[in-house]
Residue frames as a rotation matrix with the C-alpha (Angstrom) as fourth column:
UNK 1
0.586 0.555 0.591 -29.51
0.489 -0.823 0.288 -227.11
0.646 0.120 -0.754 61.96
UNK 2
-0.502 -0.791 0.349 -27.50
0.188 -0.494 -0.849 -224.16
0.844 -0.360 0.397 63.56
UNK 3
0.049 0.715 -0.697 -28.00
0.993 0.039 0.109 -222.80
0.105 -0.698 -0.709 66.36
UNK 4
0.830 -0.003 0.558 -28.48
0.132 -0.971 -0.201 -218.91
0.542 0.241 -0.805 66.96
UNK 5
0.591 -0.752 -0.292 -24.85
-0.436 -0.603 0.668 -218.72
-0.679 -0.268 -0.684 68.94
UNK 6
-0.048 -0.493 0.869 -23.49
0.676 0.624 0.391 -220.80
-0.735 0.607 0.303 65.99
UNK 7
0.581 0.030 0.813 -24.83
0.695 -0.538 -0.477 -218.38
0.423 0.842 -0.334 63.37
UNK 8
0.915 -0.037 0.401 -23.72
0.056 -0.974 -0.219 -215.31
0.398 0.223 -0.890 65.25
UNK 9
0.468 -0.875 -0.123 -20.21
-0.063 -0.172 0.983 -216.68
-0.882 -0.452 -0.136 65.51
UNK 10
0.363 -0.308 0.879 -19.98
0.892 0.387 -0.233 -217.69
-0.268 0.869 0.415 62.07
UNK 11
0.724 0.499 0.477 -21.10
0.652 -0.721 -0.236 -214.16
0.226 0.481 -0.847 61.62
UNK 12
0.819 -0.572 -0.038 -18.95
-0.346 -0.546 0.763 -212.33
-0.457 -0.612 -0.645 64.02
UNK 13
-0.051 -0.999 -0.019 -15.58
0.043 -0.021 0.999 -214.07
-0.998 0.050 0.044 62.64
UNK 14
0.426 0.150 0.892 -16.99
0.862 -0.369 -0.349 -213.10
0.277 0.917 -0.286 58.57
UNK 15
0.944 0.310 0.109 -17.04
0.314 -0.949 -0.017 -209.81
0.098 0.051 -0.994 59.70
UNK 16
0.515 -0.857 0.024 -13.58
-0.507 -0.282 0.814 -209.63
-0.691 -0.431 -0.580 61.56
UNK 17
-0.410 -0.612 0.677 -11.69
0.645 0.330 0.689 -211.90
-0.645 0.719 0.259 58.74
UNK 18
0.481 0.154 0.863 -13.48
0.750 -0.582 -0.314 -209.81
0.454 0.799 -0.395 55.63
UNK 19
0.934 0.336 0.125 -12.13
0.317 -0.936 0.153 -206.80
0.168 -0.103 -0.980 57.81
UNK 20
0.328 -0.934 0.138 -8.68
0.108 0.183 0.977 -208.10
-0.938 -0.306 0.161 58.37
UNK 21
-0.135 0.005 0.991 -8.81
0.807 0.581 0.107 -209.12
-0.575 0.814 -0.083 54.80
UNK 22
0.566 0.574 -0.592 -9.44
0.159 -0.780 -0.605 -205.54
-0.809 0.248 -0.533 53.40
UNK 23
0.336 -0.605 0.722 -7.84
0.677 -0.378 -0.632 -204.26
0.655 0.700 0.283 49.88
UNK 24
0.203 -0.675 -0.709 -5.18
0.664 -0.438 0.607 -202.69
-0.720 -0.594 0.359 51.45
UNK 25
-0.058 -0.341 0.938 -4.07
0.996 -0.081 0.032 -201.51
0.065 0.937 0.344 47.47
UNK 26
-0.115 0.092 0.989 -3.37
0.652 -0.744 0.145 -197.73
0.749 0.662 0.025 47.13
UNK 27
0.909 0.409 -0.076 -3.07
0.280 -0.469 0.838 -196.63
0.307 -0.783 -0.541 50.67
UNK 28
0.093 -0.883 0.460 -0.38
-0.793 -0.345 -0.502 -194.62
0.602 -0.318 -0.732 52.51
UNK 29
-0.423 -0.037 -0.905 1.33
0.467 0.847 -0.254 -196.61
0.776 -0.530 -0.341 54.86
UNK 30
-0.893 0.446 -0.066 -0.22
-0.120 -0.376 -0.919 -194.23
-0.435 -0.812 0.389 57.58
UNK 31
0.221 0.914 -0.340 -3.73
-0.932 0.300 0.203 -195.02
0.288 0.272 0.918 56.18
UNK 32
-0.006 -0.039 -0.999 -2.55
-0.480 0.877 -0.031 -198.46
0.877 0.479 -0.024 56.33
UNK 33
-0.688 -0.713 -0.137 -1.51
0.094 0.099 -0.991 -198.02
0.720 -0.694 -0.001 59.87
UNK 34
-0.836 0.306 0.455 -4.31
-0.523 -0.696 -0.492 -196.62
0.166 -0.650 0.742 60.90
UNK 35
0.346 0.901 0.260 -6.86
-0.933 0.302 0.197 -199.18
0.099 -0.311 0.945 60.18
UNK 36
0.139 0.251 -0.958 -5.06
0.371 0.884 0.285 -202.04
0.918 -0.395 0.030 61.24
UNK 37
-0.973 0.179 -0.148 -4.66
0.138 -0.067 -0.988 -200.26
-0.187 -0.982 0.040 65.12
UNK 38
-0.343 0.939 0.005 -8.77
-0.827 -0.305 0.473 -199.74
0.446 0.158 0.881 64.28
UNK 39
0.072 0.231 -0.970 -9.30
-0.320 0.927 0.197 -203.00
0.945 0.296 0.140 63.31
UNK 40
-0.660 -0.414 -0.627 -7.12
0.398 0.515 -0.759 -204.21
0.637 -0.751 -0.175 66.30
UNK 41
-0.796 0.517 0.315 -9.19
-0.596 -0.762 -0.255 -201.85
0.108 -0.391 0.914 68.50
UNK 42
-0.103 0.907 -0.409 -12.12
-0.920 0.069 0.385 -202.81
0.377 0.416 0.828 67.42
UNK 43
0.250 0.021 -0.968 -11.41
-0.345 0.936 -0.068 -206.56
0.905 0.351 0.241 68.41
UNK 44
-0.743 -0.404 -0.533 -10.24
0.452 0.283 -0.846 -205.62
0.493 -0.870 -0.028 71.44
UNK 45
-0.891 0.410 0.195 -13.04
-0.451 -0.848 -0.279 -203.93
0.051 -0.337 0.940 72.24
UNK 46
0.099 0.642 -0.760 -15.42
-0.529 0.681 0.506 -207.31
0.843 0.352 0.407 71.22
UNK 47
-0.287 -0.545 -0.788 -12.90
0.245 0.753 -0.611 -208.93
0.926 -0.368 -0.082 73.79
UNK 48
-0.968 0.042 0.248 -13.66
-0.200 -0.726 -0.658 -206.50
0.153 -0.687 0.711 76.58
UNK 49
-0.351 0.932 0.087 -17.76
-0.855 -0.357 0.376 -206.89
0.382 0.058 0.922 75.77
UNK 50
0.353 0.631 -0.691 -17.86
-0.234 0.775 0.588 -210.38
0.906 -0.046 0.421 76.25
UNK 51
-0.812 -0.492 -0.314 -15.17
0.149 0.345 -0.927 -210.70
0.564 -0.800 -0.207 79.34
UNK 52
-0.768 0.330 0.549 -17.20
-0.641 -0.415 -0.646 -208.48
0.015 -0.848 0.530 81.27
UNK 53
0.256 0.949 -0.184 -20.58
-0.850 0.312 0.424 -211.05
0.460 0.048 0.887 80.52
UNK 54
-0.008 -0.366 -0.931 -18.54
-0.172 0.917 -0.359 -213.91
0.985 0.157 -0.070 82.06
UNK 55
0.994 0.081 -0.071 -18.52
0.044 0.297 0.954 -215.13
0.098 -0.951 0.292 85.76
UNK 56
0.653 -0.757 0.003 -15.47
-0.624 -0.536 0.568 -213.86
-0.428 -0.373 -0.823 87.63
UNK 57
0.301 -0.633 0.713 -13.50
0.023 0.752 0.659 -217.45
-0.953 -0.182 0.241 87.36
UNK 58
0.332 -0.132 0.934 -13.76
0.856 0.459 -0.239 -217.16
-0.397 0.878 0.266 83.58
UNK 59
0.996 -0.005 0.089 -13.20
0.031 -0.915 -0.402 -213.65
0.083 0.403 -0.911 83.17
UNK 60
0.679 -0.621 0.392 -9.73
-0.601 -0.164 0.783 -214.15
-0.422 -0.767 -0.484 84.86
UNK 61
0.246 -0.459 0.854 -9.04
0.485 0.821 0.302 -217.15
-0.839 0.340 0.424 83.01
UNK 62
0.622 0.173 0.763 -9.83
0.748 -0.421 -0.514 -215.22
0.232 0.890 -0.392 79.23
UNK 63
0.850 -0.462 0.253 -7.73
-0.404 -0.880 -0.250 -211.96
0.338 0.110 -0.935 80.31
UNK 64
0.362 -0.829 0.426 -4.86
-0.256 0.351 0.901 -213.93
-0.896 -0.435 -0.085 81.68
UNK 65
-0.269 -0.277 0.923 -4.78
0.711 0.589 0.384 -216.03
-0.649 0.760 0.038 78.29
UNK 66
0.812 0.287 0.509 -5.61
0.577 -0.531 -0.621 -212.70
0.092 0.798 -0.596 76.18
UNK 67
0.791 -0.505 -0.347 -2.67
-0.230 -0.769 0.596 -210.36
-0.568 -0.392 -0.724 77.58
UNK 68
0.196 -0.830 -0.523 0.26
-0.008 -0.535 0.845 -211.63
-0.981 -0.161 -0.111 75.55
UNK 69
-0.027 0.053 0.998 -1.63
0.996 0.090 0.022 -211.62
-0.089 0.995 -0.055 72.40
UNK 70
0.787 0.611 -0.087 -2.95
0.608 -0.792 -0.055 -208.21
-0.102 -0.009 -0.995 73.38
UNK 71
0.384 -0.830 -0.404 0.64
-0.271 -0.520 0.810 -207.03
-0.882 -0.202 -0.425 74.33
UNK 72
-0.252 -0.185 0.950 1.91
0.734 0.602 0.313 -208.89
-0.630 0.776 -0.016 70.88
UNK 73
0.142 0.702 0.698 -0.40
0.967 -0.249 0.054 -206.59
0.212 0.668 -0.714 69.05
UNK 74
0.919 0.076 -0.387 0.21
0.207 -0.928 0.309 -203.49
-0.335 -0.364 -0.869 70.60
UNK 75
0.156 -0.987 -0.039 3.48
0.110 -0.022 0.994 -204.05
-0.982 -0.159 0.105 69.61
UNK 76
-0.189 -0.064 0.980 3.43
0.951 0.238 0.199 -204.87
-0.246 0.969 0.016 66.09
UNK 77
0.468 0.785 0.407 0.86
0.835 -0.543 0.088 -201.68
0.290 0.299 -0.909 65.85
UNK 78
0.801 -0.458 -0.385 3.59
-0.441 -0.887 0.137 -198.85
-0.405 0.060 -0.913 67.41
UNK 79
-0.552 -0.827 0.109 6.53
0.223 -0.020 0.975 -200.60
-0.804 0.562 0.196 65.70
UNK 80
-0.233 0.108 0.966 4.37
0.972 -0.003 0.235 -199.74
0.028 0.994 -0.104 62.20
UNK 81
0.956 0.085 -0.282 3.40
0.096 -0.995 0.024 -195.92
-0.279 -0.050 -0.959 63.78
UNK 82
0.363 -0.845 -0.392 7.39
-0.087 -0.450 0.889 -195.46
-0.928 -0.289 -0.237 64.23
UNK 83
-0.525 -0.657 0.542 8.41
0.639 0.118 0.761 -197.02
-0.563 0.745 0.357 60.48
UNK 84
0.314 0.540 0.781 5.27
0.855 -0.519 0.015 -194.92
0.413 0.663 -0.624 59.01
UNK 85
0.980 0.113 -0.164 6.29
0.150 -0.960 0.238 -191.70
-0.130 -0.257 -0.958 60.98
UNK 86
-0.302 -0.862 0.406 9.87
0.268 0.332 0.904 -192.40
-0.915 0.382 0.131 59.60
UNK 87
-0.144 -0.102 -0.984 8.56
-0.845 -0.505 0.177 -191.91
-0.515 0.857 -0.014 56.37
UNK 88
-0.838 -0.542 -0.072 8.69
-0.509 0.726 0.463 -196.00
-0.198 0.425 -0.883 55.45
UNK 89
0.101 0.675 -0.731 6.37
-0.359 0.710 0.606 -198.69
0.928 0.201 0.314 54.41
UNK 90
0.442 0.690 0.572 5.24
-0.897 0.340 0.282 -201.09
0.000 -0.638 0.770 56.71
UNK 91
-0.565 -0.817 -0.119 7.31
-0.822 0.544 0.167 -204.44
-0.072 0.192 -0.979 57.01
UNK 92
0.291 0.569 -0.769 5.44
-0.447 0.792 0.417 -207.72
0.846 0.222 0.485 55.94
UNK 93
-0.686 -0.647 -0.334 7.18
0.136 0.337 -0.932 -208.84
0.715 -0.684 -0.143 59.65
UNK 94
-0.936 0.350 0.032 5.10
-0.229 -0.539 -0.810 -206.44
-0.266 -0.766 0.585 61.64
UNK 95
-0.297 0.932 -0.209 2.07
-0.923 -0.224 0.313 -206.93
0.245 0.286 0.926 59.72
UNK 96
0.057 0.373 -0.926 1.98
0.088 0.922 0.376 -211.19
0.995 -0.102 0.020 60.25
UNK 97
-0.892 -0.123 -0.436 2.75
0.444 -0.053 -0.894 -210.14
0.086 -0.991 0.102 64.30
UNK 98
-0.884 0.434 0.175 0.07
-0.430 -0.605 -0.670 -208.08
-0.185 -0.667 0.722 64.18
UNK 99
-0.274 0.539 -0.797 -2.08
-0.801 0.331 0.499 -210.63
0.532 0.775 0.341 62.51
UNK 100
-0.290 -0.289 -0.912 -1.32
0.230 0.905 -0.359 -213.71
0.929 -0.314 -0.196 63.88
UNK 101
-0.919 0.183 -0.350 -2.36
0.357 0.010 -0.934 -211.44
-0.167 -0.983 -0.074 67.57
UNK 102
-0.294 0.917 -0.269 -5.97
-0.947 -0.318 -0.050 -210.08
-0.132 0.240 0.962 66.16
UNK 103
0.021 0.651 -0.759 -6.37
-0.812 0.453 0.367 -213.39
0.583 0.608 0.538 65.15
UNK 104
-0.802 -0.453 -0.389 -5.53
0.132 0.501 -0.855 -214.95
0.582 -0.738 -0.342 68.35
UNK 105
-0.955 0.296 0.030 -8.04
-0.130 -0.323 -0.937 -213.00
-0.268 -0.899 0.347 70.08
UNK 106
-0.172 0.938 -0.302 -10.90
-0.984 -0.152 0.089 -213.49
0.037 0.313 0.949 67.78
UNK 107
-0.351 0.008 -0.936 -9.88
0.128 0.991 -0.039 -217.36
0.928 -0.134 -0.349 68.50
UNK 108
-0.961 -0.175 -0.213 -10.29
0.217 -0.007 -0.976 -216.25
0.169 -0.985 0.045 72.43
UNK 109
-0.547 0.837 0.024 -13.73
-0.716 -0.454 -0.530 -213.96
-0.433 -0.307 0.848 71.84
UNK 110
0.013 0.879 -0.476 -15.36
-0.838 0.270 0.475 -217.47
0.546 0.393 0.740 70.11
UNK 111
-0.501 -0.293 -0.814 -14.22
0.552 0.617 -0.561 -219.53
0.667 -0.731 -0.147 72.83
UNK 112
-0.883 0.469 -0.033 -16.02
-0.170 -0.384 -0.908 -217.01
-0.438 -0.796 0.418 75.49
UNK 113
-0.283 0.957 -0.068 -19.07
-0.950 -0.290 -0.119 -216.94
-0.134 0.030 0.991 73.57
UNK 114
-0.130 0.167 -0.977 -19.26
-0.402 0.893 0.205 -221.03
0.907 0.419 -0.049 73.00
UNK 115
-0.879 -0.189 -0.437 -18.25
0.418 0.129 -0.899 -221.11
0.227 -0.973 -0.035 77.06
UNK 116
-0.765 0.642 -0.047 -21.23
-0.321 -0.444 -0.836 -218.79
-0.558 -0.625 0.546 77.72
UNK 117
-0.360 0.602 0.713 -23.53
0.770 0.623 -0.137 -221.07
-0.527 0.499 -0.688 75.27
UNK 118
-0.759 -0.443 0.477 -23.82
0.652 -0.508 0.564 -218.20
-0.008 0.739 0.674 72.98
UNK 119
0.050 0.999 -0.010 -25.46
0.993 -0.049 0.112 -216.13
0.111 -0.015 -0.994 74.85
C-alpha cells in the first residue's frame, strides 16, 4: 500500500513529465520557447516551495546541489529566445540541455519531499 507522500510524488512527477512531454506539433518556435521557459519556471518555482519547508542544513544542501542545473537551464532557455528572435527553429541541442536540467530538478524536488517524509 502507498503512502500519501508516495502518491503525491507519483503524482507531482505525472504532471511535470506529461508537461515536459507536450505535443509540441504546429507551434512557432517562439510558442515553443515560451512554454518550455514556463514549464522550466514552473519547476523552479515547485523547487523554491519545498526548499523554503526544509530546516536550514537541508535547504543549503538542495540549493547548493540545484544551482548548476538551474544555471544549465537558464541557459539552454535564452540560447532558444536568441535563435527564435533570429528568426530560427530551436536546435534539438538546446532543447536535451534544457531537458536533461528540468529534469534534474524534478529529481532534486522528490528527493526534498522523501527527506521531509512527504510532508
Amino acid at each position: 500500500m502507498r503512502t500519501k507522500s508516495q502518491v503525491f510524488i507519483v503524482g507531482l512527477l505525472a504532471v511535470l513529465l506529461l508537461a515536459g512531454c507536450a505535443n509540441m506539433g504546429g507551434k512557432t518556435s517562439i510558442d515553443q520557447a515560451i512554454q518550455y521557459r514556463s514549464l522550466f519556471n514552473s519547476t523552479l518555482s515547485s523547487f523554491t516551495t519545498n526548499l523554503a519547508t526544509m530546516p536550514q542544513p537541508a535547504q543549503q544542501k538542495y540549493a547548493a546541489m540545484a544551482v548548476p542545473f538551474a544555471s544549465s537551464g537558464v541557459l539552454a532557455l535564452d540560447t532558444m529566445d536568441a535563435m527564435v528572435a533570429g528568426g530560427g527553429a530551436i536546435d534539438p541541442a538546446s532543447v536535451q540541455q534544457y531537458l536533461a536540467a528540468k529534469n534534474a530538478l524534478i529529481d532534486l524536488i522528490a528527493k526534498m519531499i522523501l527527506e521531509k517524509g512527504g510532508k
